[in-house]
C-alpha positions as CSV (number, residue, x, y, z in Angstrom):
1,X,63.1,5.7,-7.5
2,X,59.9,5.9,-6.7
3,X,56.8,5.0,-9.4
4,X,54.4,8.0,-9.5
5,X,52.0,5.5,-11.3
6,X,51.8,3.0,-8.2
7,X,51.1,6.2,-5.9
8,X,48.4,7.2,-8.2
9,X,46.6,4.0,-8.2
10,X,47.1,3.6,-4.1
11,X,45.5,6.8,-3.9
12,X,42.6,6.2,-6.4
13,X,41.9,3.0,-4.3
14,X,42.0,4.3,-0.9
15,X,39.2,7.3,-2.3
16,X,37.2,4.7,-3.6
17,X,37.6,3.0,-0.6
18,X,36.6,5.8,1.5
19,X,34.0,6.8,-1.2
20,X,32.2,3.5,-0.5
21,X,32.4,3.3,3.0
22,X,30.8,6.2,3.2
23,X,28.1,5.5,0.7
24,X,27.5,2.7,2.9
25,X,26.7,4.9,6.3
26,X,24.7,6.8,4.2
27,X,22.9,3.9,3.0
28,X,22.7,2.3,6.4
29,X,21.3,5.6,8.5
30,X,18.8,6.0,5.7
31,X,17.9,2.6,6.0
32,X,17.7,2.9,9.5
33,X,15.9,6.4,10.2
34,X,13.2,4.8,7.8
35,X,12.7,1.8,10.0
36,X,12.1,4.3,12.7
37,X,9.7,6.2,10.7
38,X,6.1,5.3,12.3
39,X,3.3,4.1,11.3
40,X,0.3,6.1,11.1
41,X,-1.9,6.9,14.5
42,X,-5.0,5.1,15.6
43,X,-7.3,3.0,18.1
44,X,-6.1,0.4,20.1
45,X,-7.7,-3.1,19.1
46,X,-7.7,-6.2,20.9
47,X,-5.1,-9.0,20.3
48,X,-5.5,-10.9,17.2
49,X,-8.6,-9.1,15.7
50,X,-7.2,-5.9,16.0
51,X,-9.7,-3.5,15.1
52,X,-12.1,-5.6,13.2
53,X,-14.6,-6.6,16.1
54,X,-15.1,-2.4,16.3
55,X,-15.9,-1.5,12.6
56,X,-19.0,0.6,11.7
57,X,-21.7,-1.0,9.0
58,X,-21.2,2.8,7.5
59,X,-17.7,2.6,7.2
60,X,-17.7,5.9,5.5
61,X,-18.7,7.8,8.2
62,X,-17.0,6.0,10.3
63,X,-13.9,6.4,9.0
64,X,-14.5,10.1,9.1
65,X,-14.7,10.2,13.0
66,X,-11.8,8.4,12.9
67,X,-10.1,10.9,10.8
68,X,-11.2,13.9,13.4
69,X,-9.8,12.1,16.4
70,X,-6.2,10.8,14.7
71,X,-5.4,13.1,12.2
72,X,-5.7,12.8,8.4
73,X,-4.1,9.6,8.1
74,X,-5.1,6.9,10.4
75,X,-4.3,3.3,10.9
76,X,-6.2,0.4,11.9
77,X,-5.3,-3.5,12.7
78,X,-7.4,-5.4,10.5
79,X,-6.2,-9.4,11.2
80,X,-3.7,-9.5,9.9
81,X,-3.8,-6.7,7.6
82,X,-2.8,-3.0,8.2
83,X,-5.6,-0.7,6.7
84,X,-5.0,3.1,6.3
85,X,-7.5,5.7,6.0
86,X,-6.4,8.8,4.4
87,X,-8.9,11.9,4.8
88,X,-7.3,14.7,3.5
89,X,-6.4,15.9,-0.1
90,X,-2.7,16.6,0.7
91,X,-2.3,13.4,1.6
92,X,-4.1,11.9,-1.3
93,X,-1.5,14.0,-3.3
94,X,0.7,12.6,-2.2
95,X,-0.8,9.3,-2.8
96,X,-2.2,8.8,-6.3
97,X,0.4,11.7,-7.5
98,X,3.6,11.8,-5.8
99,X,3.6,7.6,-5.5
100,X,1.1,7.1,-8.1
101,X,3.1,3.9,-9.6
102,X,3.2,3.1,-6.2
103,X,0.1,2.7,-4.9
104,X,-1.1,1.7,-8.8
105,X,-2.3,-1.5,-7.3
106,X,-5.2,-2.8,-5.9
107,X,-6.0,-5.2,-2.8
108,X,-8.3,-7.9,-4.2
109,X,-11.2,-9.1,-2.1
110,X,-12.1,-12.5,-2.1
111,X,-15.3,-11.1,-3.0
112,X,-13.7,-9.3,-6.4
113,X,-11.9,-12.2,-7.6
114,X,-15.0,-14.5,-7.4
115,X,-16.5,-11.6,-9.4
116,X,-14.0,-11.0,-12.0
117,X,-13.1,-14.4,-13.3
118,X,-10.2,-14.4,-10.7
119,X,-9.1,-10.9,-11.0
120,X,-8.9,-10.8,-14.8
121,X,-10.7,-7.3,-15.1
122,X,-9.6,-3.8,-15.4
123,X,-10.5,-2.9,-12.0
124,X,-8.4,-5.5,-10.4
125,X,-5.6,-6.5,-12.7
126,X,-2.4,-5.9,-11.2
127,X,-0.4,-2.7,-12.7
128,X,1.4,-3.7,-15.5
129,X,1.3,-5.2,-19.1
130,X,-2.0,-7.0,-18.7
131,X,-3.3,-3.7,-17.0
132,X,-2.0,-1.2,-19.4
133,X,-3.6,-3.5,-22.5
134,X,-6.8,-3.7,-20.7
135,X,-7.2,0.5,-19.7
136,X,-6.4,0.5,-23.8
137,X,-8.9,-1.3,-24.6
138,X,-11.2,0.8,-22.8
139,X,-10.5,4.0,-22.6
140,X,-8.5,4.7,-25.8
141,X,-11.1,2.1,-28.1
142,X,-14.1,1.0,-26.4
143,X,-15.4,4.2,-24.3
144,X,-13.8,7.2,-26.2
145,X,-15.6,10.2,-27.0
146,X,-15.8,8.8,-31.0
147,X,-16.4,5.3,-30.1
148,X,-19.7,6.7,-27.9
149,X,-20.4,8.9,-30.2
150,X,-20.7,6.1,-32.4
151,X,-23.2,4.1,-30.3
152,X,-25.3,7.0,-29.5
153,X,-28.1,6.3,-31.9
154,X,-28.5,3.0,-29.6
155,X,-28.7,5.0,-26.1
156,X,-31.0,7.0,-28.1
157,X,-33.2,4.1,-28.7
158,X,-33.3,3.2,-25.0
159,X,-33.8,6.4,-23.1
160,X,-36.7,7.1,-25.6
161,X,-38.0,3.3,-25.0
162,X,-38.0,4.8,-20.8
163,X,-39.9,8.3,-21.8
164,X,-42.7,6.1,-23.5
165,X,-42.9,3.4,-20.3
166,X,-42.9,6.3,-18.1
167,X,-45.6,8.5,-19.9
168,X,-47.6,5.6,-20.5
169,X,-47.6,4.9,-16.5
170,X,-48.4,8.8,-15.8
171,X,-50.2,9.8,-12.2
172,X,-48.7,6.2,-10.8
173,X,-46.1,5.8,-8.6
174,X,-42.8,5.2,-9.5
175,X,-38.9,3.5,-8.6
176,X,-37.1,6.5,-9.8
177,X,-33.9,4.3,-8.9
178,X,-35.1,1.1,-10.5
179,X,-35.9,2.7,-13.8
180,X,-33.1,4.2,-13.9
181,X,-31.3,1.7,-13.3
182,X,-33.2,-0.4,-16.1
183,X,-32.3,2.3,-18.1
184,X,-28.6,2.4,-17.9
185,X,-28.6,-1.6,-17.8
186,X,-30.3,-1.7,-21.6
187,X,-28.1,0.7,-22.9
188,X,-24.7,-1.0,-21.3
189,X,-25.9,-4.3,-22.9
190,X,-27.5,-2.4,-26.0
191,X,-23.9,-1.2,-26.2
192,X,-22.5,-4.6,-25.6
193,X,-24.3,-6.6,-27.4
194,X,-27.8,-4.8,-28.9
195,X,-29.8,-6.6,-26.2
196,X,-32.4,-4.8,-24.5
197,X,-35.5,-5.8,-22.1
198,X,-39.0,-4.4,-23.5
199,X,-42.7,-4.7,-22.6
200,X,-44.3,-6.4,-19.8
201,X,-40.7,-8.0,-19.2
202,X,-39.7,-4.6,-18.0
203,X,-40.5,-3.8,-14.4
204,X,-39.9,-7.5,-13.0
205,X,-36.4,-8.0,-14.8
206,X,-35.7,-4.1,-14.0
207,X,-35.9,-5.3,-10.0
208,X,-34.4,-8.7,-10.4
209,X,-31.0,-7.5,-11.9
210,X,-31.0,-4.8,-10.3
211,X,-31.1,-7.0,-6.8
212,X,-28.3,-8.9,-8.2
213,X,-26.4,-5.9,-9.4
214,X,-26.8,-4.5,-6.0
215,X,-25.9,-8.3,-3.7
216,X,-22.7,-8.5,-5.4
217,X,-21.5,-4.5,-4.9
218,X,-23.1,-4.7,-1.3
219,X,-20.7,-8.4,-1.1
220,X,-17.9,-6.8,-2.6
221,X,-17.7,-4.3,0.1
222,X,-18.8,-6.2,3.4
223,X,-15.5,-6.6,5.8
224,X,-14.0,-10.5,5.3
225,X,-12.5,-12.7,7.3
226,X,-11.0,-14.5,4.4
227,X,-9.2,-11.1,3.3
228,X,-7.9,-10.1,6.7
229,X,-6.5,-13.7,7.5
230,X,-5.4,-14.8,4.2
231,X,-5.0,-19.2,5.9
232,X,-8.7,-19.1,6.9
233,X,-9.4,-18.2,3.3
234,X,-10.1,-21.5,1.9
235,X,-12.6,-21.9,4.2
236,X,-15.0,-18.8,3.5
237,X,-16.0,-18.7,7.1
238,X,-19.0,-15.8,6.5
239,X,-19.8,-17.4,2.9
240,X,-19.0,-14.2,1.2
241,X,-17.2,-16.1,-1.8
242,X,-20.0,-18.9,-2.2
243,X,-22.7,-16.1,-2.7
244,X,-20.6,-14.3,-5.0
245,X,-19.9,-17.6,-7.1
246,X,-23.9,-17.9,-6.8
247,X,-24.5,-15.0,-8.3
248,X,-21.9,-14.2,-10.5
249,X,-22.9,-16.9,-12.9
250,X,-26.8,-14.9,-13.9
251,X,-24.4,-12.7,-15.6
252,X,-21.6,-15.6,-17.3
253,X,-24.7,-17.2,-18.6
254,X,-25.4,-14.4,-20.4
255,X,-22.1,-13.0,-21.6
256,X,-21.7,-16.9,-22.7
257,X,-24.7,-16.9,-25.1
258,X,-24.6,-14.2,-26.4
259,X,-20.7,-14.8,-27.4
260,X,-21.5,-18.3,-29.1
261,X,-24.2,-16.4,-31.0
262,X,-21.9,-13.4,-32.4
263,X,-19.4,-16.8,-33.1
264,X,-21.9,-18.8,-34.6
265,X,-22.5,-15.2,-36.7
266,X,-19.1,-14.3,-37.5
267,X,-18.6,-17.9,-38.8
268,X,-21.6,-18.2,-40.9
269,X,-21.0,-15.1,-42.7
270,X,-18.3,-15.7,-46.0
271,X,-18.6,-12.4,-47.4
272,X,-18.5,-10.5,-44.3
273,X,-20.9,-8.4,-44.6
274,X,-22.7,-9.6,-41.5
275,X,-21.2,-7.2,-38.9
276,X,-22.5,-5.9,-35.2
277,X,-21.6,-2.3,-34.4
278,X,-21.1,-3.0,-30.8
279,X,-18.4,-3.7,-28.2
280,X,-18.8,-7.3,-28.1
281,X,-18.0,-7.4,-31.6
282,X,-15.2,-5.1,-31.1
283,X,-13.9,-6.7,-28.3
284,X,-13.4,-10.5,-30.4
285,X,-11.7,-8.6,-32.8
286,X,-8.9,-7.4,-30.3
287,X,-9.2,-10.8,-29.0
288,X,-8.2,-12.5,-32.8
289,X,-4.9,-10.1,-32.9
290,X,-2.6,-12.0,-32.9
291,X,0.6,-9.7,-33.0
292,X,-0.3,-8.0,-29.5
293,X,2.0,-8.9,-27.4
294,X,-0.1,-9.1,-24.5
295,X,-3.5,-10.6,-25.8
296,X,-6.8,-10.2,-24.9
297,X,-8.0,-13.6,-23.9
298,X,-11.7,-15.2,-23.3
299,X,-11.6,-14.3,-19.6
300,X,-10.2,-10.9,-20.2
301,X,-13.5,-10.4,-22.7
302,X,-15.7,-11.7,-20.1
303,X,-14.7,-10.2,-17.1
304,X,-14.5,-6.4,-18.9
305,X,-18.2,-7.5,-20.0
306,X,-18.7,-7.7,-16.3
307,X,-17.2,-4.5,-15.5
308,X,-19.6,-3.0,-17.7
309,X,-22.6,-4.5,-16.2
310,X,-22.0,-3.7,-12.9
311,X,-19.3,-1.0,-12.8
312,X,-21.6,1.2,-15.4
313,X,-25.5,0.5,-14.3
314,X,-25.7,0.8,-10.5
315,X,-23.2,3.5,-10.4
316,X,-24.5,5.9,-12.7
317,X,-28.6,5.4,-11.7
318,X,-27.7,6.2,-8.1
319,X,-26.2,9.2,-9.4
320,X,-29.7,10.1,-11.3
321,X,-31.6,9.0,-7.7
322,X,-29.5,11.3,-5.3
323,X,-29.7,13.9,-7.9
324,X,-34.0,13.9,-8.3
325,X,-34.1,13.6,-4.9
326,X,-32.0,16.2,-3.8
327,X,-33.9,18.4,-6.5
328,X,-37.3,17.4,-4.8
329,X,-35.8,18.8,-1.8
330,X,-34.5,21.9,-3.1
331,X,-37.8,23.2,-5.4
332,X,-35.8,26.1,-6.0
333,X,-32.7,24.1,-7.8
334,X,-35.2,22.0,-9.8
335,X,-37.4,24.6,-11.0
336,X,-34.0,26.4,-12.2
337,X,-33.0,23.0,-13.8
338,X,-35.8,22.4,-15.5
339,X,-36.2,26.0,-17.1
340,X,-32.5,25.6,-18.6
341,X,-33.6,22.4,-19.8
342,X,-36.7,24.3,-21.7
343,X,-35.1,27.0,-22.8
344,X,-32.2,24.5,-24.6
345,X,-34.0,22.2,-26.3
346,X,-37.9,23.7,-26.7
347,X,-41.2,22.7,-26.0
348,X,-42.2,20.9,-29.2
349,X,-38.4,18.8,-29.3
350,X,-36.8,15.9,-27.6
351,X,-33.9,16.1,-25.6
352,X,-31.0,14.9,-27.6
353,X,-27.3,14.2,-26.0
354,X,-25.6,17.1,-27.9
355,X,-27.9,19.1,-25.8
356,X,-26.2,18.3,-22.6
357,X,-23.2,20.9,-23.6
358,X,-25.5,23.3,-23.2
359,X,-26.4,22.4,-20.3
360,X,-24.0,24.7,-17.3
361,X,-26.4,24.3,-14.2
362,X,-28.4,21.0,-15.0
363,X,-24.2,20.2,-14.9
364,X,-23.5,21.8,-11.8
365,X,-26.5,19.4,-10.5
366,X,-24.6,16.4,-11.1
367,X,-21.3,17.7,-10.0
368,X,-22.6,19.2,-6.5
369,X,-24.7,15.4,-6.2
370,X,-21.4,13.9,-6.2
371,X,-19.6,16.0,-4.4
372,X,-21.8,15.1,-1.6
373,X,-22.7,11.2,-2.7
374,X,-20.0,10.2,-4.3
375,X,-21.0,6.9,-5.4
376,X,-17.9,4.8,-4.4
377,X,-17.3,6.6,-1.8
378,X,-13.8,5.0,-0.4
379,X,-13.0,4.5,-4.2
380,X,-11.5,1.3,-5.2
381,X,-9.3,0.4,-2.0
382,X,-5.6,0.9,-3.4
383,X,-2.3,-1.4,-2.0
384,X,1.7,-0.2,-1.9
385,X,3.8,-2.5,-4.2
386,X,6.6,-1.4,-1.6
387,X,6.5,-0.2,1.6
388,X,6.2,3.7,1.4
389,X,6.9,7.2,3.7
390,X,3.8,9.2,3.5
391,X,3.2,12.3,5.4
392,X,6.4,11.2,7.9
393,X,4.5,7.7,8.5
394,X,5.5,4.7,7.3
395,X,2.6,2.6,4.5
396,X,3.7,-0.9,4.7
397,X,3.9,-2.7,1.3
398,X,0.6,-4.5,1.0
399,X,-1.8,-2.4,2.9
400,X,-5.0,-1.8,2.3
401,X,-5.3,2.1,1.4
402,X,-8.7,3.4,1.8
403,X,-9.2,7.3,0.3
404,X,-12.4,8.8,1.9
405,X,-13.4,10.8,-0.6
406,X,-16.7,11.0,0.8
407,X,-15.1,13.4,3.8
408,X,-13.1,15.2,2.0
409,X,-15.5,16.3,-0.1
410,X,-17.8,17.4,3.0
411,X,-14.7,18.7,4.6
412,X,-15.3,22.6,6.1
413,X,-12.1,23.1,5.7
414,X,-12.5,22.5,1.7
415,X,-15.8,23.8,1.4
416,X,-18.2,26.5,2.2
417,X,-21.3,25.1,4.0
418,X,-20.3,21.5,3.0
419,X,-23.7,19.8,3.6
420,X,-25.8,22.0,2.1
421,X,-26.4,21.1,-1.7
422,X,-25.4,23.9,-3.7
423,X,-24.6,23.5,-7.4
424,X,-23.7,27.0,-7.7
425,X,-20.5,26.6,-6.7
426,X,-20.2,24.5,-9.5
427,X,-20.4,27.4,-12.2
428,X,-17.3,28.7,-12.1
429,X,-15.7,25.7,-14.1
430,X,-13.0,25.3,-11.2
431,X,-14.0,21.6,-10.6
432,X,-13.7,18.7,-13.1
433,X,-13.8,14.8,-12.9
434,X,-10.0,14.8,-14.0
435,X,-9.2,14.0,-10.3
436,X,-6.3,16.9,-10.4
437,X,-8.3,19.0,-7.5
438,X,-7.8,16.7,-4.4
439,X,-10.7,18.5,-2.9
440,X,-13.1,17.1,-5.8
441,X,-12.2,13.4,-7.3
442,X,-15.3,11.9,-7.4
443,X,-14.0,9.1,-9.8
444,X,-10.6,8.3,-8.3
445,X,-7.4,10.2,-9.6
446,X,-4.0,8.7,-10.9
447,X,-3.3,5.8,-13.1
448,X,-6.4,3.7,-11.6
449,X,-9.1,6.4,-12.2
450,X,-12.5,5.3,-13.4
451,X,-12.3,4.0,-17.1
452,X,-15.7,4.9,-17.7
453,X,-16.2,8.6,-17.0
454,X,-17.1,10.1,-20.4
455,X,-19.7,7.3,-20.0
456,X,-21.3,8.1,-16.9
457,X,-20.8,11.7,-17.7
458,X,-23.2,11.4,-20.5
459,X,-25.4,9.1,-19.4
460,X,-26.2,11.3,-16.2
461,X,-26.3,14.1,-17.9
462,X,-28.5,12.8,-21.1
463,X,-30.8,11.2,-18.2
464,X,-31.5,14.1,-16.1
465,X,-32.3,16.2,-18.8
466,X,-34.8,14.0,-20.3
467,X,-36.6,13.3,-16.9
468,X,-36.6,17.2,-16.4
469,X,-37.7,18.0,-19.6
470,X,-40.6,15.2,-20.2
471,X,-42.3,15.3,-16.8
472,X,-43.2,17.3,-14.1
473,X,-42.1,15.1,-10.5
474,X,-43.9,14.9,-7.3
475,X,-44.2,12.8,-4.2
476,X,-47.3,10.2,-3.6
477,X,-50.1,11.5,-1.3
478,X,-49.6,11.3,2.2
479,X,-45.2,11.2,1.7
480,X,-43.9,13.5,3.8
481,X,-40.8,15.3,3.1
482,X,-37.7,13.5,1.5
483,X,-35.0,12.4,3.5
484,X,-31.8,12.1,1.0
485,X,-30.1,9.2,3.7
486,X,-27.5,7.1,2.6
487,X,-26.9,3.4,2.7
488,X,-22.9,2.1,2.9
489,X,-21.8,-0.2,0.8
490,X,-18.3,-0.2,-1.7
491,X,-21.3,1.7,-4.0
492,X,-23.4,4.1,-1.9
493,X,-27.0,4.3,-2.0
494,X,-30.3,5.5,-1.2
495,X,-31.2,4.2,2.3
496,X,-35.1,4.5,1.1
497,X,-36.0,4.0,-2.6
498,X,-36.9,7.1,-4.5
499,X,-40.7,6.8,-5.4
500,X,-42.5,9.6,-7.5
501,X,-45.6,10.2,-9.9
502,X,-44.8,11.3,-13.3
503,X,-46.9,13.9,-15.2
504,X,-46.3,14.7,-18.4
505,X,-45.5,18.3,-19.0
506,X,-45.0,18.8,-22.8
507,X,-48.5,19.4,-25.1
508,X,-47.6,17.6,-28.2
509,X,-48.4,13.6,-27.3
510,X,-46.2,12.5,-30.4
511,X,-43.0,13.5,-28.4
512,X,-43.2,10.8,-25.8
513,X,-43.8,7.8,-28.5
């Protein structure tokens, strides 16, 4: 007689069988048809270089051209490294939101890692524990809304410090950049660790950190040998890693002192009493917790103390030039900008940063100036932890991503009359810095957006308002018109330094002191 139970399990192994057979096929045409899946299009380069020897010193624009010749996602031969430019926001979706975890990493320059105590920083930190405890520490702690509204009283101090230099030098001519930049650098480190530069020390350390500041972002974005051929790296064939490990140091000197001194502080003081309300001294006391499970260490401390410095001063005073400039050129704009800021705040008051909600068009200024100078204007290059099918082309794992938001945000096809600067179309409230318009993500999108936007937001903002409000602006005798040009680098800049004369426009004297 024949056992129904041995026919059963025959049958349940020959459908398995079958079942994983042809689980297999599928596995092995998918497998397949994505090895056939190209690579993006682009120029031919030359054997071994690729397309290194035929890269433009404005690689923003550059990579632009390339995007109207190849499409919106182009490839090029970089060494020994695959670069991909992506110029479109529908590719960018699908980029920092589709495969956001993805392409969560970042390709670190030889450049970055001399910069960042080997990487250690939030910027460059691979995705992942170290990453996530790091983007707390900043975001969620260090630069919230409360934590800066905590601090304001100490950006206060220094944007009134720049009202009384700059009324004190009235009907002289000015480095709208540099002082802004000297701005923004006192209140970073007045925020970091209540250190400021005052008096005659002023203009001449206002120009020699703001020379370093701008070496290393101009090193960290130069095209490297060392990155695109990974062997010849030890040997830092253009010297980009020794001048970065030159001046990287100016700033560890400094983030070392001033740490031994809140130390020497913090151990003097037995009742406790003694206690900074700053981010330094916040910072050593995430360091001293010692149930996190992935701890802050020294380097970690230091290299976010560098972020600040570089990633917050630079950044945000270009913002202020392009903006004054593009104001100068548009008399129209800046007169409306400067009666908003009147009719806010008065004639016999100082501008204070809970103005700055108040503020719709003077807002629309700084949106529309970085719409059209977004100041990293390929972002922060991102790199595929796998290899990846974007757009029907194959991203190889590695790569280095560049996301021209620069183009996309002078694209005709996103905007109406895309060179002209026009913050009206800002007033609608359709465009934040959230990054989830692809059109308009001046500060990145995705899981590796910029950590310090309510930052620059306010600063800008609080900035602008005070130069519009305090003073009346002109050019020097003889200037002729202003040309708003542009200067590459991984942080864009003014080609030609910004230079006005100051006149001070409000009666009462007592509001510039």
């Amino acid at each position: 007689m024949e056992n129904p139970t041995s026919n059963f399990f025959s049958f349940d192994q020959s459908h398995f069988f079958f079942t994983f057979l042809a689980a297999l096929l599928i596995f092995l045409y998918l497998r397949l048809t994505r090895l056939r899946v190209p690579l993006p299009p682009g120029p031919r380069g030359v054997p071994l270089l690729g397309n290194l020897p035929f890269l433009h010193p404005e690689l923003h624009t550059y990579f632009a051209q390339l995007g109207q010749k190849y499409g919106p996602i182009v490839k090029l031969q970089l060494g020994r490294k695959i670069g991909i430019i992506i110029n479109s926001p529908s590719v960018v979706r699908e980029v920092l939101k589709d495969h956001d975890v993805t392409f969560a990493n970042r390709d670190v320059p030889q450049a970055g890692r001399a910069a960042s105590y080997g990487g250690s920083d939030i910027v460059w930190t691979p995705y992942g524990p170290k990453w996530r405890m790091l983007r707390k520490v900043c975001v969620v702690k260090m630069l919230s809304n409360a934590t800066l509204d905590s601090v304001y009283e100490l950006r206060r101090k220094e944007v009134r410090n720049t009202v009384a230099h700059l009324y004190a030098r009235a009907g002289t001519a000015v480095n709208v950049g540099e002082q802004g930049f000297l701005t923004v650098f006192n209140v970073v480190t007045s925020m970091l660790w209540g250190g400021s530069v005052e008096g005659e020390q002023r203009d001449g350390l206002a120009a020699e950190f703001r020379e370093t500041v701008s070496e290393m972002t101009e090193l960290l974005g130069l095209p490297n040998v060392s990155d695109f051929f990974p062997s010849l790296a030890r040997f830092d064939l253009q010297g980009i890693e020794k001048k970065m490990r030159e001046l990287a140091p100016r700033f560890d000197s400094i983030f070392e002192k001033m740490i031994d001194q809140r130390l020497k502080i913090d151990g003097g003081d037995e009742g406790g009493s003694v206690k900074k309300n700053d981010f330094l001294q916040f910072l050593l006391q995430v360091k001293d917790e010692e149930e996190s499970k992935t701890p802050l260490t020294m380097t970690h401390l230091k290299a976010l103390l560098m972020d600040m410095v570089i990633g917050g001063t630079d950044t945000s005073s270009n913002t202020v030039e392009f903006a004054m400039a593009e104001m100068l050129k548009s008399p129209k704009t800046l007169k409306k900008a400067q009666e908003e800021v009147v009719a806010v705040v008065g004639e016999d008051n100082i501008v204070e940063e809970s103005h700055i909600h108040s503020l719709p068009y003077l807002k629309a200024v700084m949106k529309e100036t970085l719409r059209l100078h977004p100041i990293l204007p390929l972002l922060v290059p991102h790199c595929p932890s796998e290899t990846a099918i974007v757009s029907n082309y194959t991203i190889p794992k590695g790569s280095r991503v560049f996301i021209n938001v620069w183009a996309i945000q002078r694209d005709p096809k996103n905007w109406d009359n895309p060179l002209e600067f026009d913050p009206e179309r800002f007033l609608n409230g359709k465009f934040d810095f959230s990054g989830n318009d692809f059109r308009y993500f001046p500060f990145g999108s995705g899981r590796r957006n910029c950590a310090g936007i309510a930052m620059a937001e306010r600063m800008v903002m609080y900035m602008l308002a005070t130069l519009l409000h305090s003073f009346d602006w002109k050019l020097e005798e003889g200037d002729g018109k202003i040309e708003v040009e542009e200067k590459f680098g991984i942080v864009l800049k003014m080609k030609t330094p910004l230079v006005l004369i100051p006149t001070p426009k409000l009666a009462d004297p007592t509001l510039y002191q």
